[in-house]
C-alpha positions in Angstrom: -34.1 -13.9 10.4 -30.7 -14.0 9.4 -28.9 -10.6 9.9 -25.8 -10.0 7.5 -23.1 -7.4 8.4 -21.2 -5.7 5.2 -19.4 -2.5 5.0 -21.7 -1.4 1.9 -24.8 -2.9 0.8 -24.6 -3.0 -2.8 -27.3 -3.9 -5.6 -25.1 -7.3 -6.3 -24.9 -7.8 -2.6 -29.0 -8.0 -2.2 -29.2 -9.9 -5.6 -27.0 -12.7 -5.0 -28.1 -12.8 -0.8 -31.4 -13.2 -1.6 -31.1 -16.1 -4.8 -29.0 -18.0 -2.3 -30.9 -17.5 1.4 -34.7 -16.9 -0.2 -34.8 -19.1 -3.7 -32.4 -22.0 -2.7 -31.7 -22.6 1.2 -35.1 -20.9 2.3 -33.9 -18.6 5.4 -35.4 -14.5 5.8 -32.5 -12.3 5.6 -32.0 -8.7 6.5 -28.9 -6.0 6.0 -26.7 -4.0 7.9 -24.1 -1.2 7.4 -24.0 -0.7 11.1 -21.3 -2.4 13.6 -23.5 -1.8 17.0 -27.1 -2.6 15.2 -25.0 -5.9 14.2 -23.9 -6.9 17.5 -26.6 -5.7 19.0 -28.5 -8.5 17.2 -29.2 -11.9 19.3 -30.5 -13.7 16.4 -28.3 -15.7 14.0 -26.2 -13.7 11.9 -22.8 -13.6 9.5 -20.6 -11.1 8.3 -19.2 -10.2 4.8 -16.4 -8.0 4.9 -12.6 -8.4 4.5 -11.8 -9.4 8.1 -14.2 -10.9 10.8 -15.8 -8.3 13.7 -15.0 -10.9 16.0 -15.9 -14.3 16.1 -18.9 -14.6 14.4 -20.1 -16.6 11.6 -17.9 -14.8 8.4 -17.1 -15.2 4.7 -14.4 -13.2 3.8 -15.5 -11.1 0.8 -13.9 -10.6 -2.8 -14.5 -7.4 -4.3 -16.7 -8.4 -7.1 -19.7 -7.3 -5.4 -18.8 -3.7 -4.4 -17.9 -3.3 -8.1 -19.9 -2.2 -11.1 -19.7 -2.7 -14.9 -17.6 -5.3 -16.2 -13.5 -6.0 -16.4 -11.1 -9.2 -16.6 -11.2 -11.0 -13.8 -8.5 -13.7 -12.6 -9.9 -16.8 -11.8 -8.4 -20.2 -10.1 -10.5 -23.4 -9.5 -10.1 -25.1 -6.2 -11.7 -27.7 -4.4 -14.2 -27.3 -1.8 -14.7 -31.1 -0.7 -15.3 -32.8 -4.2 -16.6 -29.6 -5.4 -15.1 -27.2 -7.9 -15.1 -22.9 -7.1 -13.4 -20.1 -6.9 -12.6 -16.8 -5.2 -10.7 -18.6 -2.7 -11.5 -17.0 1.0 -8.4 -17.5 3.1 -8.2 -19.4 6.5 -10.2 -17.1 8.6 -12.9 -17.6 6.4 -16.0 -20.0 7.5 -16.0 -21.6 4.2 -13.0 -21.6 2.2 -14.0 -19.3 -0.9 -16.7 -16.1 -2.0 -19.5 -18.6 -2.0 -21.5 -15.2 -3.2 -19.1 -13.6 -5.5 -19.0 -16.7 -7.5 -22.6 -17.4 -7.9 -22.5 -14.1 -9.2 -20.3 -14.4 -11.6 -22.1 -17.4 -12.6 -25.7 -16.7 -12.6 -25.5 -13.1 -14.1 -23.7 -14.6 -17.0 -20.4 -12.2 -16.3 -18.4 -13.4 -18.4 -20.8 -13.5 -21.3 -20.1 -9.6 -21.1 -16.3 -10.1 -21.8 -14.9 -10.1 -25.1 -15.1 -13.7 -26.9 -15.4 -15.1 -30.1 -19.0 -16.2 -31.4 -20.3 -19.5 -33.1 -22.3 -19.0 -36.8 -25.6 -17.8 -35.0 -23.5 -14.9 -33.0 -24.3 -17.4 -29.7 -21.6 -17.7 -27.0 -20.2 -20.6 -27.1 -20.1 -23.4 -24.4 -17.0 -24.2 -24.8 -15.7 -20.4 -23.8 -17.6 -21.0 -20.8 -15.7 -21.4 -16.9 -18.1 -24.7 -16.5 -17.3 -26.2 -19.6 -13.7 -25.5 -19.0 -13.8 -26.9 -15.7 -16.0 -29.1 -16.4 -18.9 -28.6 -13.9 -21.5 -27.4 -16.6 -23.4 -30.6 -15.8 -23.3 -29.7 -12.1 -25.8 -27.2 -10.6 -23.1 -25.7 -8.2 -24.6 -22.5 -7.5 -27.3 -25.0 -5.6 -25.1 -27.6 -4.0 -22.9 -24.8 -2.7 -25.6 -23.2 -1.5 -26.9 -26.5 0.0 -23.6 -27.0 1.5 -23.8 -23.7 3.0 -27.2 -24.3 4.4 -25.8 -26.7 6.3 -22.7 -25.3 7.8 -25.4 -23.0 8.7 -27.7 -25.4 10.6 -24.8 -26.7 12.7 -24.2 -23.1 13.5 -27.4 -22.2 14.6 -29.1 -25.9 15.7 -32.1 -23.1 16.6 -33.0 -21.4 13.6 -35.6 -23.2 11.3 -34.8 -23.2 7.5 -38.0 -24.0 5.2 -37.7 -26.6 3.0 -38.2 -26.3 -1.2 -39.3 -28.9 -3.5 -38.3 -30.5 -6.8 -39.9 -29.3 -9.8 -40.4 -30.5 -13.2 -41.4 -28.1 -16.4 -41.6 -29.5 -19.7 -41.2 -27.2 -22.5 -42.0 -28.0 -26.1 -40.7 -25.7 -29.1 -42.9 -25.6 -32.3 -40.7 -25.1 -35.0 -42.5 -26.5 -37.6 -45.9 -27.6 -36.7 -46.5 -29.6 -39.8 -43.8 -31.6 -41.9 -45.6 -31.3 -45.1 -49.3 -30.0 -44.1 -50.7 -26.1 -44.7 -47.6 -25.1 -46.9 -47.6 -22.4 -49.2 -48.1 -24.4 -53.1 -44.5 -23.3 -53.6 -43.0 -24.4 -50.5 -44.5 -27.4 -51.1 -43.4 -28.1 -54.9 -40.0 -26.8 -53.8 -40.2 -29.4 -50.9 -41.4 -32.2 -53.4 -38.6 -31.5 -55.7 -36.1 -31.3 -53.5 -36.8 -34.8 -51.8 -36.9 -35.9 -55.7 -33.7 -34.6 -56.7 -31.9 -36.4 -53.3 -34.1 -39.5 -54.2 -35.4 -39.2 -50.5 -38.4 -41.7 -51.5 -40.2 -42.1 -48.3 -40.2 -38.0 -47.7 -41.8 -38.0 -51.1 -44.3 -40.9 -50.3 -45.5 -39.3 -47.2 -45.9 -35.8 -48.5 -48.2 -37.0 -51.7 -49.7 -39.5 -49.2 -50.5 -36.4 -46.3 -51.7 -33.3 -48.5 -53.7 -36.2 -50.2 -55.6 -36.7 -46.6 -54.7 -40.2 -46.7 -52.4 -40.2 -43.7 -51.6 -37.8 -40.7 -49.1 -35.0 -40.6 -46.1 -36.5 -38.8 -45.6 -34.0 -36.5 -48.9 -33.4 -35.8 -48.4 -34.9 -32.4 -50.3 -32.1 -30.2 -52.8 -34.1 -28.5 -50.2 -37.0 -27.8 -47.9 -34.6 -26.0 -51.1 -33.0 -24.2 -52.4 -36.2 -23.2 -48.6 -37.6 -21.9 -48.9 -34.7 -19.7 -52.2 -35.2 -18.4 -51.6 -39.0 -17.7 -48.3 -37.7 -15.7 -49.6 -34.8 -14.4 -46.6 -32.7 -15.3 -46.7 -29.1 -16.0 -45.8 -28.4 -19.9 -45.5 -24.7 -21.7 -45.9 -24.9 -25.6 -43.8 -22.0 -27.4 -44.8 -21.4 -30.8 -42.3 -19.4 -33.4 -45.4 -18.0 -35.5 -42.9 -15.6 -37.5 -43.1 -14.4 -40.9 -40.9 -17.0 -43.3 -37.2 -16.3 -43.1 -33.9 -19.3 -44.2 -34.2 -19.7 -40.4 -37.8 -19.8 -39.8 -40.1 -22.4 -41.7 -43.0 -22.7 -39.8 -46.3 -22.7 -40.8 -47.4 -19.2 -42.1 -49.7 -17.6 -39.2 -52.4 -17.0 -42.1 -53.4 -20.6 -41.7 -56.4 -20.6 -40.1 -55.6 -24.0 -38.8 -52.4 -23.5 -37.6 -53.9 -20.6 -35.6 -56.5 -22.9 -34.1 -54.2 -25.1 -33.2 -52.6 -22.4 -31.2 -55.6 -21.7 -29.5 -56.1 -25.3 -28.8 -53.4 -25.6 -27.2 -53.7 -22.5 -25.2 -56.9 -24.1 -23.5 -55.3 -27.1 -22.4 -51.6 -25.7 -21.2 -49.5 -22.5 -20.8 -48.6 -20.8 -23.8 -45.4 -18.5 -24.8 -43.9 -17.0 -27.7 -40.5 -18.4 -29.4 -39.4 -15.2 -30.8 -38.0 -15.3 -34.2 -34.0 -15.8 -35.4 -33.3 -12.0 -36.4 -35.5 -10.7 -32.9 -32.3 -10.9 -31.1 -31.0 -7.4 -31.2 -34.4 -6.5 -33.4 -37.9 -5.3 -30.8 -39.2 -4.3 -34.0 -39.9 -7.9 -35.2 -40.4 -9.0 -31.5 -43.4 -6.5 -30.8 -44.9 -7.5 -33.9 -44.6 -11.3 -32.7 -45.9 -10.7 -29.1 -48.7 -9.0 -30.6 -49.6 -11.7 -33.3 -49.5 -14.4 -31.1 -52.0 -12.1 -28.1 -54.3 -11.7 -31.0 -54.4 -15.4 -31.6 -54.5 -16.8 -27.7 -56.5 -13.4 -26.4 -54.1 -13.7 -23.3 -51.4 -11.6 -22.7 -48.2 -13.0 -23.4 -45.6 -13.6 -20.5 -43.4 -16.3 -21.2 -40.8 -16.5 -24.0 -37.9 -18.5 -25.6 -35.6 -17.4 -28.7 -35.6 -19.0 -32.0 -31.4 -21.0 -32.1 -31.4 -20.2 -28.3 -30.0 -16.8 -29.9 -29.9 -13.8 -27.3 -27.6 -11.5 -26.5 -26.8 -10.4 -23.0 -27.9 -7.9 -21.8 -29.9 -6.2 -25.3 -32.5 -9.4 -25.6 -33.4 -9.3 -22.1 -33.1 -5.5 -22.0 -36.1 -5.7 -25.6 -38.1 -8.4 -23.8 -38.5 -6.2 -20.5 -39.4 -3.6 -22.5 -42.1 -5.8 -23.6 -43.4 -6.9 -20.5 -42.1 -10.4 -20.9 -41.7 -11.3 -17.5 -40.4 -15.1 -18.0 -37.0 -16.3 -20.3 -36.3 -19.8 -21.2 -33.7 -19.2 -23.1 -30.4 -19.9 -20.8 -29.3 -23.1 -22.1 -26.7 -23.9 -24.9 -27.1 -25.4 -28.2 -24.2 -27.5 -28.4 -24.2 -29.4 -24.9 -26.5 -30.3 -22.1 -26.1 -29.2 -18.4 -26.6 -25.5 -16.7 -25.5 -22.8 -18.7 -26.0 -20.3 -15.2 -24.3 -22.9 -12.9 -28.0 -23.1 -11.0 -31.2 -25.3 -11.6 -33.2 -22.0 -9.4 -35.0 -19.6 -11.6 -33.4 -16.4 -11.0 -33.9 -12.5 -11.9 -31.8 -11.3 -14.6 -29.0 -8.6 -13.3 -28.4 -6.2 -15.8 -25.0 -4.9 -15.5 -24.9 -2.1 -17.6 -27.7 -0.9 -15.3 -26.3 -2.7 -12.3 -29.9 -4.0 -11.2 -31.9 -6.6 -10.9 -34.8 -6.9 -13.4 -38.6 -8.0 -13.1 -37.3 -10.5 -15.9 -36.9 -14.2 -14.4 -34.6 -16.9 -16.2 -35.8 -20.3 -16.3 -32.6 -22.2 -17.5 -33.2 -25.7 -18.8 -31.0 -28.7 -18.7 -31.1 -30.4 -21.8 -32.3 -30.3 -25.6 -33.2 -32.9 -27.7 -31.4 -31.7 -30.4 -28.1 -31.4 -28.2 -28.4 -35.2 -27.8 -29.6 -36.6 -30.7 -27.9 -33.8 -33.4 -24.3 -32.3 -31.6 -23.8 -35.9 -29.2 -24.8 -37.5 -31.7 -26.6 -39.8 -29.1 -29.1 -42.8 -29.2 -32.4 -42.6 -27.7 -31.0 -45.1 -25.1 -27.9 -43.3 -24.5 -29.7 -40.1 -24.3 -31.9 -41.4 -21.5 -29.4 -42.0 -19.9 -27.7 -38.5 -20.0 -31.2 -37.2 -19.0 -31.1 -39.2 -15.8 -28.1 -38.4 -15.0 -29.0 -34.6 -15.3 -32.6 -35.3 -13.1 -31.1 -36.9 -10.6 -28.8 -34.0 -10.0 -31.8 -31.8 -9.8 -33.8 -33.6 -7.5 -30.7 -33.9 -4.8 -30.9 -29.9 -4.6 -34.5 -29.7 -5.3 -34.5 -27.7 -8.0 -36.4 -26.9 -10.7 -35.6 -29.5 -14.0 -36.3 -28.0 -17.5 -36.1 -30.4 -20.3 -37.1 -28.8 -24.2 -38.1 -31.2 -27.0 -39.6 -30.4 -30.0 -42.6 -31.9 -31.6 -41.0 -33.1 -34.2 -38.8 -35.2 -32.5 -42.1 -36.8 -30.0 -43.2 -37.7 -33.4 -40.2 -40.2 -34.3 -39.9 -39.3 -37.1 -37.1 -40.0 -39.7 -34.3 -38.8 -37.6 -36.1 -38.6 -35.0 -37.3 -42.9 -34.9 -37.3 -44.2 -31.4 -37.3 -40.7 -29.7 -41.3 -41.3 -29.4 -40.3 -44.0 -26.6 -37.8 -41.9 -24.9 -40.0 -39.0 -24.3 -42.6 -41.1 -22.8 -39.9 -43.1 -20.6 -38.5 -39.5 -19.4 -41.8 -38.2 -18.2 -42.6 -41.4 -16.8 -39.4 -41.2 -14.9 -39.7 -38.3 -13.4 -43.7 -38.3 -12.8 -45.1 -37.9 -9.2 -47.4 -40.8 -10.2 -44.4 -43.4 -10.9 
């Protein structure tokens, strides 16, 4: 056990200890207040405070974590090898910035708080972002610091045993629209038909006559391919499914189908299951009760896991409504508009509320990458785009983390606009497969 010394053992203080010693670099910790309990100890242990006791192990300590609520903070990037951070630490200090302070700032999404200006789907936008400005948001720094940490650590204490973590790989599949043209409302569908027409988009209006005639399969309905790529791969894969009432901003299926609600239930039998709450569920548990609810009476399990429709959330009022719930897993913390890791970490972490100034039962599960990022905002091949994924994997796996991809069914299908992303799928889980 790891004994830290700090004048004042705040809530932010045992939050960000215990993501960085328990969830990343594996080490027990424990808390003092007390200067003779501390030296008293013969274990290994480090102080935080503003100047060292004497010559132990010590980070000297910004004030970020003895503060609560939220202000304008200055920050200036420096280097720690080839490593960009901040809240530099001085001379005296065993590592040369707030190692702690600024994976707080990073992982409770501080400045996401701060006044800034939103894009058309009131998201925060990456580019308003420290990482994207510094340009580490495809760098999991919270990790490699810690990592680095770890083993400044080890040299310091040759004794002390740290445990060990391993990578881990979740694949997450959004159902937007379950069917391109399949279990439509009549005037969804002549509206669809039309509308092809009028653009003189041919082939859509080929395959819907040729689909709703049962002469070919629905495009998209690609469920048992995806279930069966992650059986051959033996890969863990959660299905979220926006089952919403119909909205500009959510087309799916209507939940009255009787087929698109056994298909939910099929799904549910094979692999985890979790709800992809609606577009206007963002500041709204009205409409997010109601969905919870629909989809428990469709998978009789209780529903845990959740990601919002447009990755739109609001910090803290959507994770505040989906606690309230009883959700205990997000998968939202990613951006829209570029790949890489929107909390700085590839470790699923507990949401801090800072209105509240505590940590939640809520954890984050913050993915790397989406395949409308790549193909639609990058504007990216499939070939390029494996590429970018690679890239992004093997900077998981060299901290062990945890690497969250999230396609859609529409583009496993290839599609249209999708052609050739089929292929890439299937090349990305055999990439990263424990049987490759």
């Amino acid at each position: 056990m790891i004994l830290i010394y700090t004048q004042k053992i705040t809530p932010r203080i045992r939050y960000v200890f215990k993501h960085i010693f328990v969830r990343i670099i594996k080490a027990e910790i424990d808390f003092t207040s007390k200067i003779e309990e501390f030296v008293a100890h013969n274990g290994p242990k480090m102080s935080y405070t503003k100047i060292p006791l004497g010559k132990e192990f010590f980070i000297k300590s910004h004030d970020l974590l003895f503060d609560q609520g939220v202000s304008d903070i200055d920050i200036n990037i420096q280097q720690w090898d080839d490593i960009p951070c901040f809240f530099s630490a001085g001379p005296k200090s065993s590592i040369p910035f707030d190692i702690f302070a600024a994976s707080f700032y990073l992982i409770s999404r501080y400045e996401e708080y701060l006044p800034h200006v939103k894009d058309i789907h009131e998201r925060f936008k990456a580019e308003q972002s420290l990482a994207f400005k510094y340009r580490f948001l495809e760098k999991p720094v919270v990790d490699v610091w810690a990592l680095k940490l770890k083993k400044i650590l080890q040299e310091k204490f040759p004794n002390y045993q740290f445990g060990d973590r391993t990578f881990r790989y979740i694949s997450t599949m959004d159902i937007d629209n379950a069917y391109a043209y399949k279990y439509k409302s009549f005037v969804r569908s002549s509206g669809g038909f039309l509308n092809d027409l009028f653009r003189f988009r041919l082939r859509n209006v080929w395959d819907r006559m040729l689909v709703l005639l049962g002469f070919r399969k629905d495009p998209y309905d690609v469920f048992s391919k995806i279930l069966s790529l992650s059986n051959r791969y033996e890969l863990s894969t959660i299905f979220f499914f926006l089952i919403a009432d119909y909205t500009t901003f959510d087309t799916n299926v209507s939940v009255s189908k009787g087929r698109f609600r056994l298909l939910i239930k099929h799904v549910s039998d094979y692999v985890k299951v979790g709800l992809h709450p609606s577009y206007y569920t963002m500041k709204n548990i009205t409409i997010l009760k109601k969905e919870k609810e629909r989809l428990e009476s469709i998978t009789n399990i209780s529903t845990k896991k959740s990601r919002q429709h447009y990755l739109r959330f609001s910090l803290p009022e959507t994770y505040q409504n989906l606690i309230d719930l009883e959700i205990e897993e997000d998968y939202s913390m990613g951006y829209a508009s570029n790949v890489g890791f929107r909390a700085s970490t590839c470790t699923p972490f507990y949401f801090y509320d800072l209105d509240f100034e505590i940590q939640t039962p809520l954890k984050i599960y913050p993915f790397a990458l989406m395949d409308t990022t790549l193909n639609d905002y990058l504007g990216l091949t499939p070939k390029q785009s494996l590429g970018k994924i690679q890239d992004l994997y093997k900077e998981v796996r060299s901290v062990k983390g945890t690497f969250i991809t999230l396609f859609h069914n529409e583009s496993v299908s290839g599609y249209l606009r999708w052609k050739g992303w089929q292929r890439l799928y299937e090349s990305m889980l055999k990439m990263i497969s424990p049987k490759s």
